[in-house]
N, C-alpha and C positions, 0 to 999 in steps of 0.2 A: 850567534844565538842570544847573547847576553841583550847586545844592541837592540833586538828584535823582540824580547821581552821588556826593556826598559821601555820602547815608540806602544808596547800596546799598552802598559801603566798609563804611559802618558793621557794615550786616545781614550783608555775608559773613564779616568781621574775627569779628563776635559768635559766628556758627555756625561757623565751625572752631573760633577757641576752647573752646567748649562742648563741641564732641566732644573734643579734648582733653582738655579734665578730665576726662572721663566715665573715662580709662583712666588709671592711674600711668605704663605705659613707655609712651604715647604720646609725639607732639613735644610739647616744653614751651615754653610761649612765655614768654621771660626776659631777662634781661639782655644775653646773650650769642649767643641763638638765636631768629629773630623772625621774622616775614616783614615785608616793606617797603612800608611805606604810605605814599606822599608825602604827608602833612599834618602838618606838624610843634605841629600843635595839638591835633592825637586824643593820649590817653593811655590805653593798655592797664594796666588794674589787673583782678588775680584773684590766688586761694589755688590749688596744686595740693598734693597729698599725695605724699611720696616718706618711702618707709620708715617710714611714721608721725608724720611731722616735716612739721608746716607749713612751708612757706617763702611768702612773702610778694611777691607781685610789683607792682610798683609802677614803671612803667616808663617815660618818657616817650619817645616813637617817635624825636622828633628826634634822641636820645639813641643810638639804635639806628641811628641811618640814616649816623652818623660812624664809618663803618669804616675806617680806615685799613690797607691789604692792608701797608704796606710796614713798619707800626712790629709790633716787636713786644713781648709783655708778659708780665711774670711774675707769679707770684700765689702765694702758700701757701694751701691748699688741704684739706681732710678728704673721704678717697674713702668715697662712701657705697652703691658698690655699682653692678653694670651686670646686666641681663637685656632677655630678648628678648619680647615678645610682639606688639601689632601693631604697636609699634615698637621699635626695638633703643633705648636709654635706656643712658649710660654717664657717669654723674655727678658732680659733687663740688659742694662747698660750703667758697665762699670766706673769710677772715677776716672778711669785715666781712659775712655771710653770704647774698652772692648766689650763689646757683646757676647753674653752669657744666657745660654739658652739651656733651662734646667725641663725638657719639658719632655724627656725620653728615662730616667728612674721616674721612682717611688720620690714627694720629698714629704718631708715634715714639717705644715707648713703653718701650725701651734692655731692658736683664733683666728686668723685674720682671715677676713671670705673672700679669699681667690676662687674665681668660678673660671670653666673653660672657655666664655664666652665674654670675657671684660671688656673687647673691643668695644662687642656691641652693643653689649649694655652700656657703656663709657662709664664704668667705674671709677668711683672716684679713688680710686688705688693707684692708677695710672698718673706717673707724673710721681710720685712721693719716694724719697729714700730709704731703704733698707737695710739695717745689717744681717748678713745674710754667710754660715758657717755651714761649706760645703765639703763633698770630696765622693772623690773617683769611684762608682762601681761601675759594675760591669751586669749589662741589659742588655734586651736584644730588642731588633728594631730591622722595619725593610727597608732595605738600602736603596732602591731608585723606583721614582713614577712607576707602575705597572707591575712592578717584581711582589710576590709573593713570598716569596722564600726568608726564614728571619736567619738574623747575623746577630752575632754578639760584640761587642765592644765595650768598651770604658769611657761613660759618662757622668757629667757630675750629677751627682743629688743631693739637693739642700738637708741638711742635720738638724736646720734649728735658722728660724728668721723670726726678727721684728725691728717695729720702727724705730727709723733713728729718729734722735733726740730734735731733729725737727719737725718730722712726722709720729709725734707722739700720741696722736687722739687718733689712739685703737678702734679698731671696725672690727666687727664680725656677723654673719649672719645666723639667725635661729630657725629652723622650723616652726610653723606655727600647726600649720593641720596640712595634711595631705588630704586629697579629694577624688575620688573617680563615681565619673560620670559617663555611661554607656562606653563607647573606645579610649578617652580621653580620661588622664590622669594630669590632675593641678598639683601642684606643690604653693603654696603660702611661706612663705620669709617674712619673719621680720629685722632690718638692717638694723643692726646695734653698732651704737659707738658708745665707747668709755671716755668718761674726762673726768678731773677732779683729781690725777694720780699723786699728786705731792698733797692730798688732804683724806682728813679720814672719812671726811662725804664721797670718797669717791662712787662711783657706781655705772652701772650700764643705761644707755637709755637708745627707743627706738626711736629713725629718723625719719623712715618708711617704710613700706611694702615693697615684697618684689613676689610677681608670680609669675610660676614657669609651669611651663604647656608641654607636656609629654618628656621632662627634664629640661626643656631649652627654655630660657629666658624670654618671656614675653611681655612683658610691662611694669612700671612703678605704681603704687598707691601712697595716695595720702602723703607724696612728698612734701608738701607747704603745709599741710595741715599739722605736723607733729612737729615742725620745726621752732627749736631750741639756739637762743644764740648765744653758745658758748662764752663767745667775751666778755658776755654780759653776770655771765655766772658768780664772777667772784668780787661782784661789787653791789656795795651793801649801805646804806649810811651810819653805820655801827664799826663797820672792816672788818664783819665777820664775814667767811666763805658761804655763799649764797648759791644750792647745786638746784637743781628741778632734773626730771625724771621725767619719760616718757614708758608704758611700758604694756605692751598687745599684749592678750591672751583670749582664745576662742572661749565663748559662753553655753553658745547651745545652738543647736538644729531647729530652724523655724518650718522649713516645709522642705521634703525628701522625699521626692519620688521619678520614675522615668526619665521626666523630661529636664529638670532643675532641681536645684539643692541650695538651699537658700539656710545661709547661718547668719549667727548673730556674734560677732565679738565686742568686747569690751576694752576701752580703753583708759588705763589709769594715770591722770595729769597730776604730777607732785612736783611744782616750782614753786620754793622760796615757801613752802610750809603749806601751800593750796594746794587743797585734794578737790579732785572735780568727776560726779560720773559721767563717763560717756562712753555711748557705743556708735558702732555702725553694721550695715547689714552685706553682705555678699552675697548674690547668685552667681552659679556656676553652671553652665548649661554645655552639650557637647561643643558645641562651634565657639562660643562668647561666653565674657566674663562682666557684670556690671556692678557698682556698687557705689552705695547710698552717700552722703555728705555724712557729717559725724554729727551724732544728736545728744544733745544734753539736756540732761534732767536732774530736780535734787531730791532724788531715790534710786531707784534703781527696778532695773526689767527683769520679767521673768513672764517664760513660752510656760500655758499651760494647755492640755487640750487645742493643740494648736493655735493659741491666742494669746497676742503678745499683753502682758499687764504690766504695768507700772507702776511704784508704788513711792508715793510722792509724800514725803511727812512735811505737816503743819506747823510744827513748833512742839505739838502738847498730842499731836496721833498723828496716823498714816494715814490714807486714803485710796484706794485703788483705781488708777482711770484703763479702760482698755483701746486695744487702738486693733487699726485693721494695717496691714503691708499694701502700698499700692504698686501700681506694675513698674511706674519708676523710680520704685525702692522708699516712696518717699512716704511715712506715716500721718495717718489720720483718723482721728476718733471713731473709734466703732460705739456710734452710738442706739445699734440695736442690743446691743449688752448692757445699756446703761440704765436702771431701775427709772419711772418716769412717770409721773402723775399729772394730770391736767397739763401737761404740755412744758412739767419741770421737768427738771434732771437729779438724781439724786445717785451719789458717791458711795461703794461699799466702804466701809471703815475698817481697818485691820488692827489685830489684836483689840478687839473691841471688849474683852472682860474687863472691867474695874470695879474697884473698890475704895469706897472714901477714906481719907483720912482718921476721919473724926467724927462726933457726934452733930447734926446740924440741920438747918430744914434747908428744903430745893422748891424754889419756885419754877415751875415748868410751864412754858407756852404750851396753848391745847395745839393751835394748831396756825401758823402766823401766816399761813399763804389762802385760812379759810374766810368764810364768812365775819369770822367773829376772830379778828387777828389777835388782840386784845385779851382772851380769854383765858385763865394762869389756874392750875390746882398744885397747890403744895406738896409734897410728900418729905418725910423724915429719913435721916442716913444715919448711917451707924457704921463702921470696921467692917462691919459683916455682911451689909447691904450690898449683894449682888445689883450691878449697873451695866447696860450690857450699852455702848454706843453702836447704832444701826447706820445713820446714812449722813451726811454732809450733802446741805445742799449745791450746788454745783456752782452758783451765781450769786451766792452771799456765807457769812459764816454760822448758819442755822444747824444744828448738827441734832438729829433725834436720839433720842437716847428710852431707854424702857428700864425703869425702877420697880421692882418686882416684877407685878402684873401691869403695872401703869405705863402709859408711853405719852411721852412730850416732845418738848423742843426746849434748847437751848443755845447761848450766841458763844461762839468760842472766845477768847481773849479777848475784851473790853477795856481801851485803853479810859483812865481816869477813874478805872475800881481799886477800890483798895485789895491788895492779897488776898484775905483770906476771905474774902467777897466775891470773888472770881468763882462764876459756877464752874467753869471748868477744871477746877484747882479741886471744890469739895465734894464734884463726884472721883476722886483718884487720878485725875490727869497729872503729869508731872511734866516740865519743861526741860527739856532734852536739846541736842544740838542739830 
């Protein structure tokens, strides 16, 4: 009888294992993850393929069956990648190279963005070393192809991983906005990496996009565009540490309704002390995803009434140009919003209250695109002299302005005036950055 229980261990140990091999992400019977046969005489040996990479197993049961729940263990480690098919597989390969599959617990697995799909995304996590402090619990899990039924066992789960000292430029991924549209739910990522750890510049910065389509991975953004060359980071002609920043953040909803959802984020460039605005735009539609090249401006956007404005400073004020969305993402002046006379164009001004400095007279153009371009009434300023700036003209630096009741024109910044000659200086302009 004994005999006859020992040939049927055998026959079932053989045939799970064999369905095993038959698949890469199935359970791997290995070092670390086995099921438990009390005969400390059987030895399980076989070859399984992962990523193209034999590994070798050679395993003695006894060996397997000394779980200790209470000790635990550290290893440095090469991650070779995690995916799902009819089993979730989530692997490494140790220094002396046994394969360690922590992919049946819970692990803790601190910032770094392991997703359950790194294969296919080909994360750049795959390939880099880890130190990684495991130990024994005990999960359950279905034991072969087709079976239903859960089993409990003693597998490892990671306590605490990160990079070793050669894989030191930390990753992780952020949320940026979640999105649902009719069946379909987007998730937004932005990929961070930290560098700069031996400096007090250190910081995070984004490298890309990644969006995923109903939770699973579906594509990178803006990889080359955000790209930062670390090497370059800590060299400076002074030998000071020189960091730059990358760093997404959702701005606003530009159009939401049935069919599409179109937003607008912004991007903050900080390398080597330059700050730069830029955005770019995404639609999200049920089936498809598109989105615009990255636009730069030196002001900054803002959705009103469904209308994207811009608001672009001079030197000495702001000015507002508006733009329209075209269908492949790409902007273009809405120039039915733009004030327009005899076939000019004329700019709103923002913050257009001022007030002069000082006591002083104002030479005003009547009117420089008229008849009579030539044509100048003075008016007197004072502290108290409300000055309101109206429009900029679009195609020179004519800017009207109305002193009390009176409205003119003037030229903004005049190079070869002396200071306090400068009309734009004595109706209350100041020069700002």
């Amino acid at each position: 009888m004994k005999n006859v229980i020992s040939i049927l261990i055998l026959i079932i140990t053989f045939g799970c294992n064999e369905n095993r091999k038959n698949n890469i992400y199935q359970k791997k019977a290995n070092v670390i993850d086995s099921i438990n046969i009390n005969d400390d005489a059987l030895i399980l040996k076989g070859i399984i393929k992962y990523e193209e990479k034999d590994i070798d197993l050679n395993t003695e049961i006894s060996e397997i069956n000394k779980k200790d729940t209470k000790a635990t263990y550290s290893i440095i480690a090469t991650y070779l990648g995690s995916a799902i098919n009819d089993y979730y597989s989530f692997g490494f390969e140790g220094e002396n190279g046994k394969y360690y599959d922590f992919s049946n617990c819970k692990n803790n697995l601190g910032d770094i963005p392991f997703t359950n799909y790194d294969i296919e995304i080909n994360s750049e996590l795959i390939g880099k070393k880890f130190i990684i402090n495991w130990r024994w619990k005990t999960c359950a899990y279905n034991c072969c192809e087709g079976e239903m039924n859960l089993y409990e066992d003693d597998f490892p789960s990671i306590l605490s991983i990160e990079y070793h000292t050669n894989d030191s430029l930390h990753k992780k991924m952020s949320l940026i906005k979640n999105i649902n549209i009719k069946e379909t739910n987007y998730q937004l990522y932005e990929n961070l990496v930290f560098f700069g750890h031996d400096t007090i510049n250190a910081s995070w910065s984004t490298e890309s996009l990644s969006l995923f389509k109903n939770g699973i991975f579906n594509k990178h953004l803006y990889k080359d565009d955000f790209f930062l060359d670390h090497k370059l980071l800590k060299q400076s002609s002074y030998g000071e540490i020189v960091l730059g920043s990358n760093n997404v953040y959702f701005n606003s909803t530009v159009v939401s309704d049935k069919e599409k959802i179109i937003l607008m984020f912004g991007v903050d460039f900080e390398e080597a002390g330059f700050e730069e605005s830029t955005f770019s735009f995404i639609q999200f539609e049920d089936q498809q995803v598109k989105h615009s090249g990255l636009v730069n401006i030196a002001g900054n956007f803002k959705i009103r009434n469904g209308g994207i404005y811009s608001s672009i400073w001079q030197g000495y004020y702001s000015y507002e140009l508006p733009y329209k969305l075209l269908d492949n993402l790409d902007l273009d002046l809405d120039y039915s919003k733009i004030h327009h006379e005899n076939n000019r164009y004329f700019l709103n001004i923002n913050d257009s209250i001022k007030f002069p400095p000082r006591i002083c007279e104002l030479e005003m153009t009547i009117n420089p695109f008229g008849d009579k371009p030539l044509s100048t009434t003075k008016v007197t300023l004072n502290p108290k002299t409300k000055v309101t700036l109206i429009y900029k003209d679009m195609k020179s630096n004519w800017i009207k302005i109305k002193v009390s009741n009176q409205e003119g024109w003037i030229q903004d910044y005049v190079n070869g005036v002396d200071y306090h000659d400068q009309k734009i200086h004595k109706i209350g302009c100041q020069a700002a950055g």
